[in-house]
N, C-alpha and C positions, 0 to 999 in steps of 0.2 A: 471723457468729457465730449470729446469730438462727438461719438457714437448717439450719445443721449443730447446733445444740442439741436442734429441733424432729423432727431424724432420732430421737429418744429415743422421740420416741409412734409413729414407725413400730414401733420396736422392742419398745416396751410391747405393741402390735397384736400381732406372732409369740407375745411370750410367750404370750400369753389364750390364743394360740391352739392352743399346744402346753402348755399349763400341769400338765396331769395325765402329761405324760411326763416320764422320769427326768432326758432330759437337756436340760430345760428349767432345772435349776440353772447349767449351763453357760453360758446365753444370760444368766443374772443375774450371773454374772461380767465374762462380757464386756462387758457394759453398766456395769459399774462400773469396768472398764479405763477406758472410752470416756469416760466422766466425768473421770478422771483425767487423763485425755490434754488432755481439754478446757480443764483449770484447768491445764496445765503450758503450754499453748498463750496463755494470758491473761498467766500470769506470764512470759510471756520464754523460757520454758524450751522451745525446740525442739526440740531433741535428743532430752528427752524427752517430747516429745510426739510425738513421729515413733515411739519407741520402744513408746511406751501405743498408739498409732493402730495398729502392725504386731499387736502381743497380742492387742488387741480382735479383729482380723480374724480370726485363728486361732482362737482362742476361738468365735465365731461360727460357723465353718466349720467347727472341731469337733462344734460342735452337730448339726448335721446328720451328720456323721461317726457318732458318737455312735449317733444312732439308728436305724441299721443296723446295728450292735455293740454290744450292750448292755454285753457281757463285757467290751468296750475301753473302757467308761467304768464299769465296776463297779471294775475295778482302777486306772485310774487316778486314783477316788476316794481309792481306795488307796494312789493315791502309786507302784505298781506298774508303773507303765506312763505315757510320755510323748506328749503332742502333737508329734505331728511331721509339719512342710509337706510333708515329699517326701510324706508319704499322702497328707496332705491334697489335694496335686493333680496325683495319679500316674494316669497316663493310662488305664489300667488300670481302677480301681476307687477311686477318689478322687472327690469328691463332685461335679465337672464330669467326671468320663469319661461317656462314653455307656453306658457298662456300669451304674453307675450308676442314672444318670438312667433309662432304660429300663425298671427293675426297680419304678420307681416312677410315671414318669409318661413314657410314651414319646413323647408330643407336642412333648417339651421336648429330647428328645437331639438334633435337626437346631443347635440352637442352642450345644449341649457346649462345641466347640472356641473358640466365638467368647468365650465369658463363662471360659471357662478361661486365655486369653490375657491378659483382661483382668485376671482375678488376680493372675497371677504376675507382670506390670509393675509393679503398684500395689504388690503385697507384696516385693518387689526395691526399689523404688524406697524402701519405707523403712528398708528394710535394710540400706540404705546409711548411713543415717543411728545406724542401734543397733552397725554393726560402726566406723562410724570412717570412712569411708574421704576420702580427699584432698580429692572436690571439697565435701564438706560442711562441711570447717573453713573453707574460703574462701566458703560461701553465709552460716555463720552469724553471727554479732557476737560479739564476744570477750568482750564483757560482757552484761548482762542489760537490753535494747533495743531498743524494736522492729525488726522487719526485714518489711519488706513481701511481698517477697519471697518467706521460710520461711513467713509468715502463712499467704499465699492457696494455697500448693503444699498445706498443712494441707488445708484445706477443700479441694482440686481431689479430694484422697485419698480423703478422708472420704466423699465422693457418689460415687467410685469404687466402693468398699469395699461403698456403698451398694447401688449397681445390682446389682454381683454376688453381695450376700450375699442379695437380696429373690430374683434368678433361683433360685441355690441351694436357699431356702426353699418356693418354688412348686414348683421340679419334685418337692422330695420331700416335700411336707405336701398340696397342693391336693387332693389325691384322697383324702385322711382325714382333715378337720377338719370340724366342725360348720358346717352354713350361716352359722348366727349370726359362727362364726369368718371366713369367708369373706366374709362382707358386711362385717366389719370393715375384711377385708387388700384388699378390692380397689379403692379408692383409692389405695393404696399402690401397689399391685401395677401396676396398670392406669397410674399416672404414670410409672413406668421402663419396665414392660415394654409396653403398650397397645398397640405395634407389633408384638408376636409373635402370629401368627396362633392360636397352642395358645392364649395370654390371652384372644385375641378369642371362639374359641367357646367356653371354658368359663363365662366371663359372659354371655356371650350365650344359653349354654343356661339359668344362672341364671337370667337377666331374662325367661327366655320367650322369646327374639328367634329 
């Protein structure tokens, strides 16, 4: 619980860090999913915390979305217009495509396919649990109970959701944020990703190295 609560100040980190963009309102929704998710996950309530935990991620991913299309988040302020996964991670021009990713930091596109797989498991896997389906009546408890089980699959998600939504972040913000912002995000950054060669030298040119 500690672990997956403490993911809030990575996500505090992005805010600062995009905070004068528009759709930096978006990342404070989603964060208030995540909280939700989190108190439905204490009480018993799996279902819907699986449900809060799938939101959050789209929410997030929108964010990024978002700001590539200002006009698809001016209307959708508006109510005009829906978040929708298939964009979100349409191979094409979805915020893991290489098309994407390229337009904003090309270092990161050799990585696309791999952080994009990893999405759609993670966002399936709880979507299983918002549409109903068979084998989730049988994982969950018929009353309001712990379940070991539903607990820790919670948290496996959650540092999923994590990884891919910090990738996300870096390939399309790293090359327009303030040092200051960047000195903030790269303990974050650098604990998921410190394996991807693109992390290695952008810090590395930071630090001088």
């Amino acid at each position: 619980m500690t672990t997956s609560h403490n993911y809030l100040l990575d996500y505090d980190a992005i805010k600062l860090a995009i905070a004068e963009r528009p759709e930096a309102s978006v990342l404070d929704s989603a964060v208030k999913e995540y909280q939700f998710a989190l108190f439905a996950l204490v009480s018993g309530q799996y279902r819907h915390a699986f449900g809060g935990l799938r939101l959050f991620f789209e929410l997030m991913l929108a964010t990024v979305q978002f700001s590539a299309h200002e006009i698809d988040y001016r209307m959708w302020v508006k109510d005009s217009k829906d978040i929708n996964w298939n964009a979100l991670k349409d191979v094409q021009s979805g915020v893991f495509s290489v098309n994407f990713i390229r337009a904003f930091n090309p270092e990161f596109s050799d990585s696309a396919k791999q952080y994009l797989a990893i999405a759609e498991v993670v966002y399936r896997e709880c979507s299983e649990f918002v549409h109903g389906n068979a084998g989730t009546h049988s994982m969950l408890p018929s009353d309001i109970t712990f379940q070991e089980k539903a607990f820790f699959s919670w948290h496996e998600k959650a540092a999923t959701m994590r990884l891919a939504i910090i990738f996300a972040f870096s390939a399309r913000y790293l090359n327009y944020v303030t040092k200051e912002a960047t000195d903030r995000m790269e303990p974050i950054i650098t604990d998921v990703l410190g394996n991807l060669p693109p992390v290695q030298a952008i810090f590395s040119q930071l630090s001088g190295g």
